[in-house]
C-alpha positions in Angstrom: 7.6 -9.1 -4.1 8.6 -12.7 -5.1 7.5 -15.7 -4.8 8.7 -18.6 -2.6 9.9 -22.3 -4.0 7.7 -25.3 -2.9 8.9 -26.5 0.7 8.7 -30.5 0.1 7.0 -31.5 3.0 4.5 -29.7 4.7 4.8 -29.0 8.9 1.3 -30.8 10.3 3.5 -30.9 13.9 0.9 -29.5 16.7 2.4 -27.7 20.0 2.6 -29.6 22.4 0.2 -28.1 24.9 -2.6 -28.6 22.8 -5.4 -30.3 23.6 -5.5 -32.9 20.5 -3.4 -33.7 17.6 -6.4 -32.6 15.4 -5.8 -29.8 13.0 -8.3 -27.0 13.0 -9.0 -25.0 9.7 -6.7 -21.6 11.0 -3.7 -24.1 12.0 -4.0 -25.1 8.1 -3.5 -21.6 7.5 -1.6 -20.3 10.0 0.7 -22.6 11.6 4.1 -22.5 9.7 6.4 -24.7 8.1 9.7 -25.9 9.8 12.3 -23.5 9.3 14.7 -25.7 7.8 12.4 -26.4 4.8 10.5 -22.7 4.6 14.2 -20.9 4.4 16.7 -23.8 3.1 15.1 -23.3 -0.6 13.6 -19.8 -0.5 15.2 -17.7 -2.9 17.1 -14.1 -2.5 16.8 -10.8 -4.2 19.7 -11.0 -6.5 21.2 -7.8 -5.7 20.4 -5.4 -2.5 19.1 -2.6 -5.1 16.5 -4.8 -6.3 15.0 -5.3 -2.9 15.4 -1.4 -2.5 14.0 -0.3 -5.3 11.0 -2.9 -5.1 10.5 -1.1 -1.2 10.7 2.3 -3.0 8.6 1.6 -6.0 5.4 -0.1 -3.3 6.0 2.6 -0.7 6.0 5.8 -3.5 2.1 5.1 -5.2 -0.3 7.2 -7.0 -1.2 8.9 -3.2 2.1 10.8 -3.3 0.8 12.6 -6.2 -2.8 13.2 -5.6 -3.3 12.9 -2.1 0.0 14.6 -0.1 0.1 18.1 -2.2 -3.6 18.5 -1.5 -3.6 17.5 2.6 -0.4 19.8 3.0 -2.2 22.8 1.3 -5.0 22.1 3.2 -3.6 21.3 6.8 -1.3 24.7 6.9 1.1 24.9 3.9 5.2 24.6 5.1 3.3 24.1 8.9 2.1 21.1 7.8 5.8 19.7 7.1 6.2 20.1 11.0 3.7 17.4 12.1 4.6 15.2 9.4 8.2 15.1 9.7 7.7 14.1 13.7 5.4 11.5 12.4 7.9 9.9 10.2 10.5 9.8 12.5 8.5 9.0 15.8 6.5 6.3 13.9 6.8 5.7 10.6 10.7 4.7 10.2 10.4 2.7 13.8 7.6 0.7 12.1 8.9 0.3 8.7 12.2 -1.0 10.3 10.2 -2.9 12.6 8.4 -4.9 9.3 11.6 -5.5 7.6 13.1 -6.8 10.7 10.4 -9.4 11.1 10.1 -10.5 7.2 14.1 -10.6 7.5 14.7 -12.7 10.2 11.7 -15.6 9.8 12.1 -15.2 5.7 8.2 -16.0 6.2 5.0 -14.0 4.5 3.2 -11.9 7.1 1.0 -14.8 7.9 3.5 -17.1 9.3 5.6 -14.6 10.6 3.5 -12.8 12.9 2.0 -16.4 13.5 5.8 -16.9 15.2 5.4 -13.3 16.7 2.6 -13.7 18.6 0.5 -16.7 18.4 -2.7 -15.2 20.0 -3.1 -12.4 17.6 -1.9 -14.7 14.6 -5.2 -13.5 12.8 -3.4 -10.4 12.1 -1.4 -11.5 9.5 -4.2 -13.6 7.6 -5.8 -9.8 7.7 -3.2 -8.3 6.2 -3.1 -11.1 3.5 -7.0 -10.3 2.8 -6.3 -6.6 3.0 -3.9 -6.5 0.5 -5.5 -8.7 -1.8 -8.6 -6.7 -1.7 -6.6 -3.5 -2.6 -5.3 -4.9 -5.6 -8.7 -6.3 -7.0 -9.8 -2.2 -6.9 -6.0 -0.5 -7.3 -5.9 -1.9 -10.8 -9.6 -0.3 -12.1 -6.6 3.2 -11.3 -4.3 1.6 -13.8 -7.0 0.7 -16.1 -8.3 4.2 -16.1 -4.4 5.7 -16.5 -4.1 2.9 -19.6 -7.3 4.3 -20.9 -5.7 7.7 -20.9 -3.0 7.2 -22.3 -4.2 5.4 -25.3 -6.7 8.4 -25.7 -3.9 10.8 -25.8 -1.9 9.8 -28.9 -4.8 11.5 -31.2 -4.5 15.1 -32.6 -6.3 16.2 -30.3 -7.2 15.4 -26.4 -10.5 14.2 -26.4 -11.3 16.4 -23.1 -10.1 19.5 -24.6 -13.4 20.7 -26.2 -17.2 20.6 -25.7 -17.5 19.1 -29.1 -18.0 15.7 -28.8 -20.7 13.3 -28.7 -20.5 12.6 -25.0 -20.6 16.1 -23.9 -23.5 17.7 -22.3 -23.0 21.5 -24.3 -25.3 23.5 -22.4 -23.0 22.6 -19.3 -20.1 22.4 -20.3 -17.0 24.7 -20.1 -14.0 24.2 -23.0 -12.3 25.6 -20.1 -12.0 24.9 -16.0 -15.0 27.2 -14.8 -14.1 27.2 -10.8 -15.6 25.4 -8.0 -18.3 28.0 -7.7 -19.6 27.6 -11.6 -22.3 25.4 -12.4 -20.4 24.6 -15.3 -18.8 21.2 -15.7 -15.1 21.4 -17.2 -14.5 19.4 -20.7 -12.0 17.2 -18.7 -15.0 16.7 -15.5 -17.2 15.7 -18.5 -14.9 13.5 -20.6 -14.1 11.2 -16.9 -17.6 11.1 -15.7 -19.4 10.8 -19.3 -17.0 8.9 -21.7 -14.7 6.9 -19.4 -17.0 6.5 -16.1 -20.5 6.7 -18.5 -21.2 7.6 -14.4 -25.1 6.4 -13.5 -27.2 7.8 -11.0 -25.9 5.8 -8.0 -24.5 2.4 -7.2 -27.9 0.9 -6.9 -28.0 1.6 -10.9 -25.3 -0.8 -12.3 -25.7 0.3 -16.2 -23.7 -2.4 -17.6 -20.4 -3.1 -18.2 -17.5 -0.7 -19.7 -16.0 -2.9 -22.3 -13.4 -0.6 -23.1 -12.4 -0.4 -19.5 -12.9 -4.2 -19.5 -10.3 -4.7 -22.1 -8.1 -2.2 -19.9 -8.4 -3.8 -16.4 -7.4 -7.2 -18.4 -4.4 -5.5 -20.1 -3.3 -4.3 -16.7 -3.5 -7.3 -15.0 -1.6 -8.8 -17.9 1.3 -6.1 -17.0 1.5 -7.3 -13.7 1.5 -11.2 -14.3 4.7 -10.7 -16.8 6.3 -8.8 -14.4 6.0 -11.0 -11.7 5.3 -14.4 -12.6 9.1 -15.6 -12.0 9.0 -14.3 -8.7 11.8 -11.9 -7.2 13.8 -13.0 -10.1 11.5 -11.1 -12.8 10.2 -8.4 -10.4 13.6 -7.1 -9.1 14.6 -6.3 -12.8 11.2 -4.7 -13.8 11.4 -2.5 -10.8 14.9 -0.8 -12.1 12.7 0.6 -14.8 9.6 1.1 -13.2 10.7 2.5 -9.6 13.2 5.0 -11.6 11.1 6.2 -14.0 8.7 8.2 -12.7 11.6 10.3 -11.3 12.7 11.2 -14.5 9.2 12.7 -15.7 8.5 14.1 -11.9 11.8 16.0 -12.7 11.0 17.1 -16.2 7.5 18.3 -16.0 9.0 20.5 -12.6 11.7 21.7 -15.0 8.9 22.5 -17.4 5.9 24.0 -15.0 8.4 26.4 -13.2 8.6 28.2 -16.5 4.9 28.4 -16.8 3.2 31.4 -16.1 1.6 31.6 -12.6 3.5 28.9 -11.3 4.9 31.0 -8.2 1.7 31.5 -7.4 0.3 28.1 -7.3 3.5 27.3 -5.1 3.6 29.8 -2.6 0.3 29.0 -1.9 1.2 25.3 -1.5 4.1 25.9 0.8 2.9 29.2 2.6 2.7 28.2 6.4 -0.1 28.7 8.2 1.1 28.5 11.9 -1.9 28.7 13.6 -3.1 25.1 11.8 -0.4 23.6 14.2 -2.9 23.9 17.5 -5.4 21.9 15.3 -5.1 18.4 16.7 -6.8 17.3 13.0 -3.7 18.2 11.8 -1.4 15.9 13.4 -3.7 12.6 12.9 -3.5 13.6 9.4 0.6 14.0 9.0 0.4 10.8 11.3 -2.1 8.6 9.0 -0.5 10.1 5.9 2.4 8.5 7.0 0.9 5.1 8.2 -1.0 4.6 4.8 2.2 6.1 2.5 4.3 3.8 3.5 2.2 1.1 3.6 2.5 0.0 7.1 -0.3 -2.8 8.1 -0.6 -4.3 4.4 2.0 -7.4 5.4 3.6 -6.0 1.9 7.2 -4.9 3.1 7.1 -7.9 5.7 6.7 -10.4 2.4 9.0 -8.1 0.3 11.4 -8.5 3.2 11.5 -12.2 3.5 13.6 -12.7 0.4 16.6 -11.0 1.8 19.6 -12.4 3.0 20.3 -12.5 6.7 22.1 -10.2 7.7 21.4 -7.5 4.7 21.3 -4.5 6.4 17.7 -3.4 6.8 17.9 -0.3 9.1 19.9 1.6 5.8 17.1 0.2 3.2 14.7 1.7 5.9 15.9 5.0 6.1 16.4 5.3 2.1 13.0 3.9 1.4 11.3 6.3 3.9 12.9 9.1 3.6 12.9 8.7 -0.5 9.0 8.5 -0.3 8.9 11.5 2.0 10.8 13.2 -0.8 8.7 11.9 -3.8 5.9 13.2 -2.2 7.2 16.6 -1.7 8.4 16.7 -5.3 5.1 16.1 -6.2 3.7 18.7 -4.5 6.0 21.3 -6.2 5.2 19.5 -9.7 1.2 19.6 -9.1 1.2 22.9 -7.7 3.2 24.7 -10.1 0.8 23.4 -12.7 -1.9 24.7 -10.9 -1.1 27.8 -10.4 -0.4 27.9 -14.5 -3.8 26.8 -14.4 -5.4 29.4 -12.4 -3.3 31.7 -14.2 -4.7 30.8 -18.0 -8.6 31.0 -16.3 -7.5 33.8 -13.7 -9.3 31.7 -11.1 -8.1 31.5 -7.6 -5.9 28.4 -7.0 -8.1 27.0 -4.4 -10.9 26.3 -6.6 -9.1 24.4 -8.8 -7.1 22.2 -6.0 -9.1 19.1 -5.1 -7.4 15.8 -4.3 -8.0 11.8 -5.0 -8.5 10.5 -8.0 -10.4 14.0 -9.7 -7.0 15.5 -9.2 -5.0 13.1 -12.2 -8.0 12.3 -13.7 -9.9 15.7 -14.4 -7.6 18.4 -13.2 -4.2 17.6 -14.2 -5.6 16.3 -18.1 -6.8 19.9 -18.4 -3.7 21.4 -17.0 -1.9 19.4 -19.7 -4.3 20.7 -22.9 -3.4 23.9 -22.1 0.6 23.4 -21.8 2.9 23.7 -24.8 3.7 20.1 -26.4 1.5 18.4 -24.5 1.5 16.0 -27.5 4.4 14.8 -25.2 3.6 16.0 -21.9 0.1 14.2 -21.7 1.5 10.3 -22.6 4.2 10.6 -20.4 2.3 11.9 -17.1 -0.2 8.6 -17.5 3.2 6.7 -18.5 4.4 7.8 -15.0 1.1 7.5 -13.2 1.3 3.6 -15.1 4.4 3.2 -13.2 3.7 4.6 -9.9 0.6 1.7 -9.4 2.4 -0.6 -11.3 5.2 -0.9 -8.3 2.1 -0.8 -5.5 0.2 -3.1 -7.2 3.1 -5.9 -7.5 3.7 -6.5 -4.2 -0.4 -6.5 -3.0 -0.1 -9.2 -5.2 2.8 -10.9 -4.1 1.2 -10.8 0.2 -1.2 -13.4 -1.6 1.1 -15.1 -3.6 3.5 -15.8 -0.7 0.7 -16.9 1.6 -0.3 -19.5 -0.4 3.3 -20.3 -1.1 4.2 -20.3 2.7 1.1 -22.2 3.4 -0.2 -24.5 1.0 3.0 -24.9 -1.4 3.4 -28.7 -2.1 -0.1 -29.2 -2.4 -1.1 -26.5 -4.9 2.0 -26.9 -6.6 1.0 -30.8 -7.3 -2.1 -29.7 -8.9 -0.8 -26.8 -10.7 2.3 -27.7 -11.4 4.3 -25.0 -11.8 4.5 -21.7 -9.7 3.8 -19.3 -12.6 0.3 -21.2 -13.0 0.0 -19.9 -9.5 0.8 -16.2 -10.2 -1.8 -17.0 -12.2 -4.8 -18.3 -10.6 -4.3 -15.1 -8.3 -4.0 -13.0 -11.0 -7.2 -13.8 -12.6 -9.1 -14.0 -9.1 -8.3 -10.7 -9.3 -9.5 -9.3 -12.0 -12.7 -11.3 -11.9 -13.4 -9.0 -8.7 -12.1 -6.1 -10.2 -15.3 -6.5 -12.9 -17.7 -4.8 -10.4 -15.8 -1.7 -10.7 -15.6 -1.3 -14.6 -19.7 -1.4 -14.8 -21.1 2.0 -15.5 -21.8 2.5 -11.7 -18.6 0.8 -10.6 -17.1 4.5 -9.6 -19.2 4.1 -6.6 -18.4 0.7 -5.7 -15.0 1.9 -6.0 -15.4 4.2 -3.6 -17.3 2.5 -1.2 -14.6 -0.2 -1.4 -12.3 2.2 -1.0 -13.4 4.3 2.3 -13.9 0.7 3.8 -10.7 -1.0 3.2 -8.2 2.0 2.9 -9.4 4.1 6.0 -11.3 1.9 8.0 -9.7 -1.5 8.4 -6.1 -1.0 7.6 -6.2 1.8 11.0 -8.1 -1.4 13.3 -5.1 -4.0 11.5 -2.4 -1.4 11.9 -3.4 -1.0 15.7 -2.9 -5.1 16.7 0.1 -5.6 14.4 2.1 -2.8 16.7 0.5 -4.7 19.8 1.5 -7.9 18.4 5.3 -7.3 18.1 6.4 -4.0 20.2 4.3 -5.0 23.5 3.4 -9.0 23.3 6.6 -10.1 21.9 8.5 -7.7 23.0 11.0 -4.9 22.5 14.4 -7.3 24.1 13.1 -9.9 20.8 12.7 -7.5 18.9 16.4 -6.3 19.8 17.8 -9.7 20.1 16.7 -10.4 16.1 18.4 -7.0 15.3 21.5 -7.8 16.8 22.1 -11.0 15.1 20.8 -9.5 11.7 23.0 -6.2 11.6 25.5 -7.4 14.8 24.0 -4.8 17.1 21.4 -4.3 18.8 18.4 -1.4 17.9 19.5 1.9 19.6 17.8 3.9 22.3 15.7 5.8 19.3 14.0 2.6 18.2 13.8 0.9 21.3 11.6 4.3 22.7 9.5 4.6 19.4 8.6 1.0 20.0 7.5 0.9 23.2 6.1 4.0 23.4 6.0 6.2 20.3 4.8 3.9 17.9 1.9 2.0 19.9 0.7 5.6 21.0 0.0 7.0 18.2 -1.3 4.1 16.4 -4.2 4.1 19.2 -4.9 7.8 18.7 -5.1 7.7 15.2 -7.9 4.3 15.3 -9.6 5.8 18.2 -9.5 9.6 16.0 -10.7 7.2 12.9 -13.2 6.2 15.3 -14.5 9.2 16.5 -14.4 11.4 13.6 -16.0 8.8 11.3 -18.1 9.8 8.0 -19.8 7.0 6.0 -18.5 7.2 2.9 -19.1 9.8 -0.6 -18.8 10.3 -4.2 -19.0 13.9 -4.3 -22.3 15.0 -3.6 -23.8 11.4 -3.3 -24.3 10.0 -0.3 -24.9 5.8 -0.4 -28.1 4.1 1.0 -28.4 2.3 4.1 -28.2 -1.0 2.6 -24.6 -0.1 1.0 -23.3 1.6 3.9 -23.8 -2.3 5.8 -22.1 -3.9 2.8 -19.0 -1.1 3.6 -18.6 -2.5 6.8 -19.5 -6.3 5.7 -16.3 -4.9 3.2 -14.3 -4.5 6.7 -15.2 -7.1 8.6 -13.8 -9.5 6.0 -10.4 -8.7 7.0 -11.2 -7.3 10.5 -12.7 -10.9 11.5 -9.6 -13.1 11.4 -8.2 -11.2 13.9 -10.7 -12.8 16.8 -11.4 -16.1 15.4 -7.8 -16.4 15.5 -7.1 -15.6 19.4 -10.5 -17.7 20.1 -9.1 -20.6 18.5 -5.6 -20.3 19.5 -7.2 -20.3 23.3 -9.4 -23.0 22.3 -6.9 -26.1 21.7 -4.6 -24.7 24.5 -4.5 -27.1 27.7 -5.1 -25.8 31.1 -7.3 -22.9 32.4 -8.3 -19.8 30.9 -4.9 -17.8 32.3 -2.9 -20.7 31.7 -4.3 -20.3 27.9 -3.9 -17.0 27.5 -0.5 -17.1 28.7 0.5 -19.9 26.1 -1.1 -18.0 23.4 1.0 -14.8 24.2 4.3 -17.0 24.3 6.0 -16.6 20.7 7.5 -19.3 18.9 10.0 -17.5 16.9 13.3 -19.5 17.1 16.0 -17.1 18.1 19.0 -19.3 18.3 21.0 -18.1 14.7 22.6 -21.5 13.8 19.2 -22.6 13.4 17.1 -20.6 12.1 19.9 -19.7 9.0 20.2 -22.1 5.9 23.6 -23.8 5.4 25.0 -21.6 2.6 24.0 -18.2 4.8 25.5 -19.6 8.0 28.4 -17.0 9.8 31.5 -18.4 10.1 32.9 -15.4 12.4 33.6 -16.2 15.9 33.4 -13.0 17.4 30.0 -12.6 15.3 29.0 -15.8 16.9 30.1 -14.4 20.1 27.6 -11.6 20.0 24.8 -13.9 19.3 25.1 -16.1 22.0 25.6 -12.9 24.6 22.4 -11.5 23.1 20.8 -14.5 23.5 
């Protein structure tokens, strides 16, 4: 999540097997700095929690709470733990270790990294850059909605708890949560779509802009600039509060709901197993895609995050905390927004289904109502957008920092010398950011949102997922991949990793994009279905990450000498440095023989 220092001279050296000296515009980008200057001067977390929590507080987002409870009621109750559990052990962890391992050992950003990896897919890791980048610009309109909230929820009264109000439609309108089958709207469905949204027709009617949400998507984008415009240094003591907090109110309001009346019920029906769901082959790209996308896999975040470790900090425990603690928080979640529920159905003796939905209805609309109804929910309702608050806030710092650390890696001495100073370019990025984030805050932005959305978050990140496995598990290779393990941790990756590497991992990554593929749906907001004409800007939306991953391999071919095989084999050949004494700063060198024994063995 931090920033790099400027590297004082720039790497313009060309292989030697190219055709030319001549730079072309993805070697600018992509080829990297020397490793004496990228690592000698990059700075550390300062403590091993920090670069924990940072993990924890990126991997454990606003999906733990609004998307897991609903897909494990949905996909067969307790079953549904079955599928996902061997999904997080057969791929997740393996790949997640696999990410830290890389960031770790080149202390590079995922574009220079995998650039190392695997030159001919070095278009992967520009993708993941975009990716990421293009997440944040939308994944801060959630944090500008959650600041709204919680500014709305220090009145008297909730705004969304009656029909009363000037933005309410009466005849409509329900002071209570009429059911899935009502044509009623809820005060809570009316307050989101009419007072915060002041939803239009479609996205082809724009409205205007929201200038109270305006004023929000600034203030967050504020938030995240303080936090991390002195790099690791600032981020990993922000994260001590923001990664542990929402624990605290997670635990509280479960404390608090299992008291509530009907709360049995809304759990029982949440963790009831359906066995028969298990045969459903659905099921399993769902627990295996849940756990792609939870822990972040593909977004080149936990690769950058990474880099700012020491050398030989030991990355396979921080993997199995991180994972495992998201796996939990997600769980805990389900127990927290299912107890509530079941209050809820309770108080409106509905069944509990028609009040479950997931995404962003289910803290925006469902869980505000849930809250009017609760005792002191003077208290309850600013702390539950306090947590959400936190929850993106973690996320959202290190989609940032991909960026940040790209142009860092990259282009350091030269934007430095115009900006100056490296918080002038947390910046810059910073207010790129919000300038695309304007779209979504119109009064049809919840559709560009969205589309934008279904496009980036389902669509690409399965296709950039897919070649970053190929990249490092079959093209550079599981022995690499074991010979950087042993010299960071002083053994090598068991039999466990090596298997879900070469086998596991790449296999179900391919079944879940080719599943993606074949089960596709163009995108939705509720009922509406987009035009034509926005369903080609969707996949224009994809293509702007999906692209680099071709022009890079063309060009990398391109300025290789020899024929076409002769090429292709140059392009597959990594250049990751695997000789320790290298590739390690002075002040992090090893000054144990029988350390140094193991290296050269494994080498």
């Amino acid at each position: 999540m931090g920033v790099g220092t400027e590297n004082k001279t720039p790497n313009t050296r060309m292989p030697t097997d190219r055709k030319d000296g001549a730079l072309m515009p993805l070697d600018l980008i992509m080829i990297p700095e020397s490793a004496a200057d990228a690592k000698a001067e990059r700075p550390t977390w300062s403590r091993r929690l920090e670069f924990i929590l940072a993990s924890v507080g990126y991997a454990v987002g606003l999906g733990n709470v609004w998307r897991f409870p609903y897909l494990c009621y949905r996909s067969g109750g307790g079953a549904f733990m079955v599928p996902y559990l061997v999904m997080l052990f057969l791929c997740g962890i393996p790949l997640l270790f696999m990410e830290f391992a890389v960031g770790q050992y080149t202390r590079l950003g995922p574009v220079h990294a995998l650039a190392k990896v695997c030159p001919l897919l070095k278009g992967v890791g520009l993708a993941t850059v975009v990716i990421s980048f293009m997440f944040s610009t939308y994944y801060n309109v959630l944090l500008g909605w959650a600041l709204y909230y919680l500014f709305s929820s220090f009145g008297a009264a909730l705004p969304w708890q009656s029909c009363n109000n000037t933005w309410n439609v009466a005849e409509n309108c329900s002071s209570g949560f009429p059911g899935n089958t009502s044509h009623l709207q809820s005060a809570s469905q009316q307050f989101f779509d009419l007072r915060l949204l002041e939803k239009t027709g479609g996205i082809d009617e724009a409205g205007g802009l929201r200038w109270e949400l305006l004023g929000a998507l600034l203030l967050a984008w504020v938030i995240v600039y303080l936090c991390i415009f002195k790099g690791v240094k600032s981020t990993g003591k922000v994260v001590y509060f923001t990664a542990v907090f929402p624990y605290v109110i997670l635990f509280a309001l479960l404390i608090n709901n299992v008291q509530l009346p009907g709360a049995k019920n809304g759990i029982l029906f949440f963790v009831t197993p359906v066995w028969s769901k298990l045969f459903e082959v659905k099921i399993w790209v769902n627990a295996a895609a849940q756990v792609f996308n939870s822990i972040g896999i593909g977004f080149g975040s936990m690769i950058s995050m990474a880099s700012y470790n020491k050398f030989n900090n030991n990355i396979l425990r921080d993997t199995l905390i991180v994972s495992l603690t998201n796996s939990f928080t997600s769980i805990l979640a389900g127990f927290v927004i299912f107890s509530a529920i079941g209050y809820m159905a309770h108080v409106h003796n509905l069944p509990v289904d028609n009040i479950a939905t997931d995404g962003p209805g289910l803290v925006f609309v469902v869980y505000p109502e849930v809250l009017s109804t609760m005792p002191v929910y003077q208290l309850w309702t600013p702390l539950f957008f306090f947590m959400l608050l936190c929850l993106g806030l973690d996320s959202q710092f290190a989609n940032v920092e991909v960026a940040v650390t790209f142009i860092k890696d990259g282009f350091g001495p030269k934007v430095l010398r115009f900006l100056r100073k490296e918080e002038l370019l947390v910046l810059a990025v910073c207010v790129v950011g919000f300038l695309l984030g304007i779209p979504h805050i119109t009064k049809g932005g919840v559709y560009v949102f969205q589309l934008m959305d279904h496009y980036t978050a389902v669509v690409s990140l399965m296709f950039l997922a897919f070649f970053e496995v190929l990249a490092i598990c079959w093209i550079f290779g599981l022995k690499r991949i074991s010979i950087m393990t042993k010299k960071m941790l002083g053994k090598p990756a068991n039999i466990y990793f090596r298997v879900c590497w070469l086998v596991c991992a790449p296999m179900l990554v391919l079944c879940i994009l080719i599943s993606s593929v074949i089960q596709y749906t163009p995108a939705h907001y509720g009922d509406y279905t987009y035009p034509v004409w926005a369903e080609v800007v969707g996949w224009g939306i994809s293509l702007v990450s999906i692209v680099w991953i071709p022009l890079g391999a063309i060009q990398e071919i391109y300025n290789n000498k020899g024929s076409l095989l002769q090429r292709v084999k140059t392009a597959v050949t990594p250049t990751l440095d695997l000789d320790v004494k290298d590739h390690l700063p002075e002040k992090q060198k090893i000054n144990n023989p029988e350390f140094e024994a193991l290296f050269t063995s494994a080498a």
